[in-house]
N, C-alpha and C positions, 0 to 999 in steps of 0.2 A: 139315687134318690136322697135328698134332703133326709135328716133325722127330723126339724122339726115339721115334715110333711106328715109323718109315718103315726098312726095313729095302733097302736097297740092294743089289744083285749085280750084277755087270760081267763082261762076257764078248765077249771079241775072236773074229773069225772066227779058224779053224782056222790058216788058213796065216798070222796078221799075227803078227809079235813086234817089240819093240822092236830086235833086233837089224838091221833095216831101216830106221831112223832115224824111225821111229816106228810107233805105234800108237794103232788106235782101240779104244776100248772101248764098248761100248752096256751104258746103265742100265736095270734093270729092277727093278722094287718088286715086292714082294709082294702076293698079291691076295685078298682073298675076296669073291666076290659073290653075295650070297642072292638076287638075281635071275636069277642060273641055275641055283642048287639051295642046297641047303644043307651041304653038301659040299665044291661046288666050289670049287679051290683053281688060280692060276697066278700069272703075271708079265704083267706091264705095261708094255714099254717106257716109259717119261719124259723120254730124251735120250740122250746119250752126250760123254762126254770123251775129248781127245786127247792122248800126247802127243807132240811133234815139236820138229823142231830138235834130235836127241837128237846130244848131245855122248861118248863115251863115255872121252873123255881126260880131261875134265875133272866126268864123271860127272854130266849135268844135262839136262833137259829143259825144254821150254814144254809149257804147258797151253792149252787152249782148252776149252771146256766149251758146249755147248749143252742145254738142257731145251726138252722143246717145250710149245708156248705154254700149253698147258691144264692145265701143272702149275709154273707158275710161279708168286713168291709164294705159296708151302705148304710150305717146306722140302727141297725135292727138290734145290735147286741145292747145299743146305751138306750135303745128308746124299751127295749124291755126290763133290763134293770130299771129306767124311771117307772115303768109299770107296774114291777114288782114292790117298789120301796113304795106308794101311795097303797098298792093291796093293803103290806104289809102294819102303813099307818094307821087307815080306816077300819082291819078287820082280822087284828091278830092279837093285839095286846103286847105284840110283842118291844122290849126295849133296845135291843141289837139284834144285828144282821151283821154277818162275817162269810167270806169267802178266803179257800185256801187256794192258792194258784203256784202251780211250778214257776222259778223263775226265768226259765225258757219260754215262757207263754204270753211273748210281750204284748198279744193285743187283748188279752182279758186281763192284763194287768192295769194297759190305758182303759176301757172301759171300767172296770171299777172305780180306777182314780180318780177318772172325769166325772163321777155319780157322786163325791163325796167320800170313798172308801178311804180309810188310812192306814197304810204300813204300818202294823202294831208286832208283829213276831217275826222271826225266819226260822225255820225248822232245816237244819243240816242234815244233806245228804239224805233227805224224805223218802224219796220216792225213786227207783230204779227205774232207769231210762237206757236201755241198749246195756254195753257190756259195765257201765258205772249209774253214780246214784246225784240226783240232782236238789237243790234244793227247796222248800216249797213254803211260800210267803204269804202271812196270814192279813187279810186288809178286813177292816172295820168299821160299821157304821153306826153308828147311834142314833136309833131315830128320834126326829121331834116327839113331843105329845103336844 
């Protein structure tokens, strides 16, 4: 499926907001499936992003992002980062968005980079991985206001 087919919505439980030091959000795509009628119409979960670490002094949050496996490589990873950063500009206040990514993790490293994110840090030897330790790259974004 195209990315720019993919229509993204994000929608946190009731009681979560950022003002908790964080929040989750769950992705859902739009659906049509002529295998249940011709008509029918809903959402489809694909994953959900986070963000945490919220800083409120310094106006900044981490990202984490999951997609689950069955809609990976097909766009869902960058069309929810676009979903997250327009959240993030309309209805957080916040001035940075930052994700930490191992640098084994080449494809959320393209998905960041393709949204804007910038190589600002490397953190050595971060994070253990099997019998050694790998290391994990901090990308950042700066939103407009």
């Amino acid at each position: 499926m195209e990315q720019n087919q993919l229509t993204i919505t994000l929608k946190a439980l009731p009681d979560d907001s950022l003002s908790s030091g964080h929040i989750k959000l769950y992705a859902f795509v739009e659906t049509h499936s002529p295998a249940i009628s011709d008509t029918d119409t809903g959402s489809v979960p694909v994953g959900c992003v986070e963000l945490y670490n919220y800083d409120p002094i310094n106006r900044r949050a981490a990202v984490g992002l999951v997609v689950s496996n069955e809609y990976r490589h097909h766009g869902y990873g960058t069309a929810i980062i676009q979903a997250l950063t327009s959240f993030c500009i309309h209805n957080t206040g916040l001035h940075q968005i930052y994700a930490d990514i191992t640098a084994t993790n080449q494809p959320s490293i393209r998905i960041f980079q393709k949204n804007g994110y910038r190589l600002c840090a490397t953190m050595h030897d971060w994070v253990v991985r099997g019998d050694g330790y790998v290391d994990t790259l901090r990308f950042q974004l700066i939103l407009p206001r």
